[in-house]
C-alpha positions in Angstrom: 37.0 25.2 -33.0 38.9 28.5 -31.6 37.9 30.8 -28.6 37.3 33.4 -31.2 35.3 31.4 -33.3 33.3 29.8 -30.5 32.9 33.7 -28.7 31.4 35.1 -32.5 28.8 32.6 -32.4 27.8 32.5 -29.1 27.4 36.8 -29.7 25.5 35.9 -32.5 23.2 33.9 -30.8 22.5 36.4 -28.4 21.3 38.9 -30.7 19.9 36.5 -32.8 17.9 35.0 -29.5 17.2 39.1 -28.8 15.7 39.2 -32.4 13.6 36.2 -32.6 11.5 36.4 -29.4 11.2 40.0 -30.1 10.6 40.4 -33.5 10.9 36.7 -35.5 14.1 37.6 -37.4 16.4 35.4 -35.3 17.6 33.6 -38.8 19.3 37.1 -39.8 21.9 36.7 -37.1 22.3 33.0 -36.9 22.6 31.8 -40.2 24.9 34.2 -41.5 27.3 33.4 -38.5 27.1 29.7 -39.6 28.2 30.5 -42.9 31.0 33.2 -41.6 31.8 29.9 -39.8 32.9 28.2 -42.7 29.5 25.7 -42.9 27.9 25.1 -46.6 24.8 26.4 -46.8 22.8 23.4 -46.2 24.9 22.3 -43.0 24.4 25.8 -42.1 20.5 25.5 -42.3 20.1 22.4 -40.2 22.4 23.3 -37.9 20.6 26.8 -37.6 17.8 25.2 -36.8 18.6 22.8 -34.5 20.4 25.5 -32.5 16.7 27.4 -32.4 15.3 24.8 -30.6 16.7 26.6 -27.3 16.0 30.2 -28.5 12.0 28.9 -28.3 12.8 27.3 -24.9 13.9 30.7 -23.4 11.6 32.9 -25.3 8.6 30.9 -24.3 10.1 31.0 -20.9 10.0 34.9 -20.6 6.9 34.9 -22.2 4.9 33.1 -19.6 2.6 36.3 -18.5 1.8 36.9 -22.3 0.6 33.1 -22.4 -1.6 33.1 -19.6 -5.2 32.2 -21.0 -3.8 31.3 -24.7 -3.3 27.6 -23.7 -6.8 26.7 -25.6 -5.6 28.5 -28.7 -1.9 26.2 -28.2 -3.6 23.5 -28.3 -5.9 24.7 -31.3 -2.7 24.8 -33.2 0.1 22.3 -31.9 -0.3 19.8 -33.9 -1.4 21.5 -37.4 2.4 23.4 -36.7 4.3 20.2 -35.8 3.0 18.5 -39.1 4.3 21.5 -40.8 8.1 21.4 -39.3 8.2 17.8 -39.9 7.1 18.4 -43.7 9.7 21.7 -44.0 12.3 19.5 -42.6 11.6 16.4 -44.5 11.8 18.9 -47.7 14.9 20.2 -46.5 16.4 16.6 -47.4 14.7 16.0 -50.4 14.3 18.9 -52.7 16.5 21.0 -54.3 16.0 24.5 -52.3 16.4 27.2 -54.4 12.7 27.5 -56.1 11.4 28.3 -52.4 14.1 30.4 -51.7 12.7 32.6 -54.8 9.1 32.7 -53.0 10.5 33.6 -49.6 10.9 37.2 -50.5 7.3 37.9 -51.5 6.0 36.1 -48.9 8.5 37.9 -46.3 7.4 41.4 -47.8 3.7 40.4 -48.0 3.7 39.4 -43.7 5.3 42.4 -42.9 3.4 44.6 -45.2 0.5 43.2 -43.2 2.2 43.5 -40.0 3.1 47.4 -40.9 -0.9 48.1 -41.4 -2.2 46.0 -39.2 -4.2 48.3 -36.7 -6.7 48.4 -40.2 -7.1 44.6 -40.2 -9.9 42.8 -37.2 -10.8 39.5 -36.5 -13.7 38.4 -38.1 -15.9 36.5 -35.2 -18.2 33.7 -35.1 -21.8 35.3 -35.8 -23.6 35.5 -32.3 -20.3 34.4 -30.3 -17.7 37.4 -30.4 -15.3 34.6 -30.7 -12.8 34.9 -33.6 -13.2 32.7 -36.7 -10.8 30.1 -37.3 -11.0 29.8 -41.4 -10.1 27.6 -43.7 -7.3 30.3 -44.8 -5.9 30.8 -41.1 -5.2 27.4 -41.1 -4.0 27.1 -44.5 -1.6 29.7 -43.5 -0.4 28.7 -40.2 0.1 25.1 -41.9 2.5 27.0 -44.5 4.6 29.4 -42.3 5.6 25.5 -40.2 6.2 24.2 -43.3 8.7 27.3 -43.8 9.6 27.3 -40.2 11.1 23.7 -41.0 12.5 24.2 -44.4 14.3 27.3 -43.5 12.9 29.7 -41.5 14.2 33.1 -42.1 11.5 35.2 -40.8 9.3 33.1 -40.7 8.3 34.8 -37.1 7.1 37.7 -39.1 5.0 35.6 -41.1 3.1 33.9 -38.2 3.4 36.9 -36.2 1.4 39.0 -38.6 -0.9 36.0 -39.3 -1.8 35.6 -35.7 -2.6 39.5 -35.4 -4.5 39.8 -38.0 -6.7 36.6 -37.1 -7.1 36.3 -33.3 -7.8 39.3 -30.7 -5.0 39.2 -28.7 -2.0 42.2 -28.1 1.1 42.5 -29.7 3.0 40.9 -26.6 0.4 38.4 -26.4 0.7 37.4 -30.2 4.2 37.5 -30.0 4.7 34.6 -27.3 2.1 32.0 -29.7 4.6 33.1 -32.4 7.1 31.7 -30.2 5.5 28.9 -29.1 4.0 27.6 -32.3 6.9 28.0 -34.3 8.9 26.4 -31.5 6.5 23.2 -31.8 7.5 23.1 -35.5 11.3 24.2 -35.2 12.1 21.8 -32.5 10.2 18.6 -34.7 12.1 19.6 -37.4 15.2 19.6 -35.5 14.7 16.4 -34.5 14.8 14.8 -37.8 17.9 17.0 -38.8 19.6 15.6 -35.5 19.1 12.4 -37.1 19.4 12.6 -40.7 20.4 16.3 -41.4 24.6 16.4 -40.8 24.1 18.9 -38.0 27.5 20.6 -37.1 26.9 20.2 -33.3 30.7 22.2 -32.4 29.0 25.1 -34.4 25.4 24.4 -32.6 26.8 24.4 -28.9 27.8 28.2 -28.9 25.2 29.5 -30.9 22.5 27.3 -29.1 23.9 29.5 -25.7 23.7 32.9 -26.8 20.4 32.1 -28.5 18.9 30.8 -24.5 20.6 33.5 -23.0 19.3 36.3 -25.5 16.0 34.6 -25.7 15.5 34.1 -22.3 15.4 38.4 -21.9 14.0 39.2 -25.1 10.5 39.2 -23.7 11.3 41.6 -20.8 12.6 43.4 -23.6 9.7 43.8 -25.4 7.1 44.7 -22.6 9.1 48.3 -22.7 9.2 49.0 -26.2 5.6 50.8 -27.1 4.0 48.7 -29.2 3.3 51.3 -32.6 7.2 51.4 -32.4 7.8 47.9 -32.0 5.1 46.5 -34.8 6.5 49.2 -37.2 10.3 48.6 -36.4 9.5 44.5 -36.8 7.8 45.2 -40.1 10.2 47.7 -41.2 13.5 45.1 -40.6 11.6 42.3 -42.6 10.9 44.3 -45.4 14.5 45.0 -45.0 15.2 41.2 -45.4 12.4 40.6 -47.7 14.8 42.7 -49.9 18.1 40.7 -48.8 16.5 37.5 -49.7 15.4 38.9 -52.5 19.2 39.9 -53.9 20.2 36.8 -53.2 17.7 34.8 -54.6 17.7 36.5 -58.2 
């Protein structure tokens, strides 16, 4: 690989690192580069998403004030979101991709439609408690955006992000850094398996993986002074954007 080559994708990891702890849409940097690269599409994936791995490390990293108090609501989730990234990335191996890849649009749209109104949407707690209901559908759905999160994962931050916001009481900042952690439980066992079985391209992984620690890593700091109506509307905003990218590409 060339200086110029390795330079692009370490850049791109940077804003892709930027993008994902902030806003979930760290896929619409990476995995473009990958293909600009020269990778196919499916070496591109896997070796997107082992390269994530380390964008979780530093966003989770940055977002350690966010995550103080939430470790009972990690735990409430870890291993419902590693099953899923072990079941996207088992997928990723076995089935042909491009009927998901006509879903992922609508379901794109659909989270950051709900992300875009969701000051209208509350919690709905226990009767008696105050404490927010976990239902059968919140699970459902953080069991589905893993499953994404493994299988491909373009942004599928937006998808847990708005799920998480619209379920549990907790801040923007606050729902942000679960996103990051959760989805980095399920990104990082699917990576695993790629590592093994997937035909990662680890000269294409080792720059973006750096740009994508380094731009993670400050992405949190980042965030704190955004205000958050601007920040919610401008994440919702770009993944209708994408929803609409996927969308073109898909049909």
């Amino acid at each position: 690989m060339d200086v110029g080559l390795f330079l692009l994708l370490v850049l791109a990891g940077v804003g892709a690192g930027l993008s994902g702890s902030i806003a979930g849409l760290a896929s619409l940097f990476s995995y473009p580069a990958l293909l600009a690269a020269g990778l196919p599409p499916v070496t591109a994936n896997v070796t997107n998403t082992v390269a994530l791995t380390f964008s979780s490390l530093g966003s989770v990293v940055g977002s350690r004030p966010e995550l103080t108090g939430q470790g009972a609501t990690v735990k409430r989730f870890a291993l419902l979101t590693a099953t899923g990234g072990a079941l996207g990335a088992t997928l990723v191996l076995l089935t042909p991709p491009g009927a998901f890849e006509r879903i992922v649009p609508f379901l794109v749209g659909g989270a950051s439609t709900a992300l875009l109104f969701q000051p209208w949407f509350r919690p709905v707690p226990e009767p008696g408690t105050g404490v927010p209901r976990t239902s059968a559908a919140v699970v459902a759905g953080v069991f589905a955006v893993a499953v994404y999160g493994g299988y491909f994962g373009a942004a599928a931050g937006v998808l847990m992000l708005a799920l998480i916001l619209v379920s549990l009481p907790v801040s923007l900042l606050q729902g942000n850094a679960l996103k990051n952690v959760l989805l980095g439980l399920a990104n990082g066992i699917a990576a695993i398996g790629f590592a093994f079985f997937g035909g990662v391209d680890w000269l294409a992984a080792l720059p973006l993986a750096i740009g994508l620690l380094a731009g993670a890593r400050v992405g949190p700091a980042v965030s704190r002074r955004i205000p958050t109506t601007i920040l919610r509307v401008g994440i919702a905003l770009a993944g209708l954007g994408l929803a609409v990218t996927l969308a073109v590409g898909a049909y």
